[in-house]
C-alpha positions as CSV (number, residue, x, y, z in Angstrom):
1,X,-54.9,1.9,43.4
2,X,-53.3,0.8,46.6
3,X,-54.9,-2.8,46.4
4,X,-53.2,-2.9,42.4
5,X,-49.7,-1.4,42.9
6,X,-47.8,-2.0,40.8
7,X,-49.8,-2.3,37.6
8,X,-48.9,-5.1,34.9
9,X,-48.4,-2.1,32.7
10,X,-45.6,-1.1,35.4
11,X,-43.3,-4.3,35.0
12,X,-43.8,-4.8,31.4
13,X,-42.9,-1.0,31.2
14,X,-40.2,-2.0,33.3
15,X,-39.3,-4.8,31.5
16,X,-38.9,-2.8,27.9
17,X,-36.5,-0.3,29.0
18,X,-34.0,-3.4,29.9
19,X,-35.0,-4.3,27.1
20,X,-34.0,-1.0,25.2
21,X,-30.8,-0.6,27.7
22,X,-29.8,-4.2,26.4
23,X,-29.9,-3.5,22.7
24,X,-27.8,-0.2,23.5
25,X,-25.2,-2.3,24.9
26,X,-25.2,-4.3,21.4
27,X,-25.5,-1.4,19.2
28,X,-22.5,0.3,21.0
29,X,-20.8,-3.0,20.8
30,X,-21.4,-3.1,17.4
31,X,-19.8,0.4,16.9
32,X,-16.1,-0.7,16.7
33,X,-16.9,-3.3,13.9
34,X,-18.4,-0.6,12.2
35,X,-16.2,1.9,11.9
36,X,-13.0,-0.8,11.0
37,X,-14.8,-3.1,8.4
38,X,-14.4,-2.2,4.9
39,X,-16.7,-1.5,2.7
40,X,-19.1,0.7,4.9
41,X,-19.2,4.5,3.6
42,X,-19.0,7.4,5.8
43,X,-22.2,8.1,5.5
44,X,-23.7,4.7,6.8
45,X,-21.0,5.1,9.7
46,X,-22.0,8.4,10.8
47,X,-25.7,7.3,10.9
48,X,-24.9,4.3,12.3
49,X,-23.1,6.2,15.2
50,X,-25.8,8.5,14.9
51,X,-28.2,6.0,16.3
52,X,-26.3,4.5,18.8
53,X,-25.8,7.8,20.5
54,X,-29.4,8.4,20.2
55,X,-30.1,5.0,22.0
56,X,-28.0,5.8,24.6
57,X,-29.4,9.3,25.5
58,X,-32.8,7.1,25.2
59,X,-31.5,5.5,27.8
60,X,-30.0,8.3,29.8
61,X,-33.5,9.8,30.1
62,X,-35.4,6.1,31.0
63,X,-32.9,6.3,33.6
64,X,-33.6,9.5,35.0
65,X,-37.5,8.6,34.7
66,X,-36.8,6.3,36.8
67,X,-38.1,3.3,34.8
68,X,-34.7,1.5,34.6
69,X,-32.5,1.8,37.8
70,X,-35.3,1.6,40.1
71,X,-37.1,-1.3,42.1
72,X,-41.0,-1.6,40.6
73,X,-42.0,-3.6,43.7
């Protein structure tokens, strides 16, 4: 294991929770427009805002494993 450290698995791992912490950052972006453009109903806002609070506590916990945050290397 020593001589393979760290995996490829690792950094594409890595890799996707950036990935997943980016698209947060646009989905909570995308929040404002949401709630002020006509024609949504408060349904489709409240699951909108539904799922950008879910992505965000996705994130909260890829944090606190540790796979975004930390050095792989």
């Amino acid at each position: 294991m020593v001589d393979h450290y760290p995996d490829t698995g690792m950094f594409l791992l890595h890799y996707a929770g950036w990935l997943v912490a980016g698209v947060t950052l646009l989905m909570l972006m995308a929040l404002w427009p949401a709630w002020i453009v006509f024609g949504w109903g408060l349904w489709r806002r409240l699951h909108f805002s539904l799922f950008a609070l879910a992505l965000l506590l996705v994130n909260l916990q890829l944090w606190q494993w540790r796979i975004i945050g930390a050095a792989v290397i």
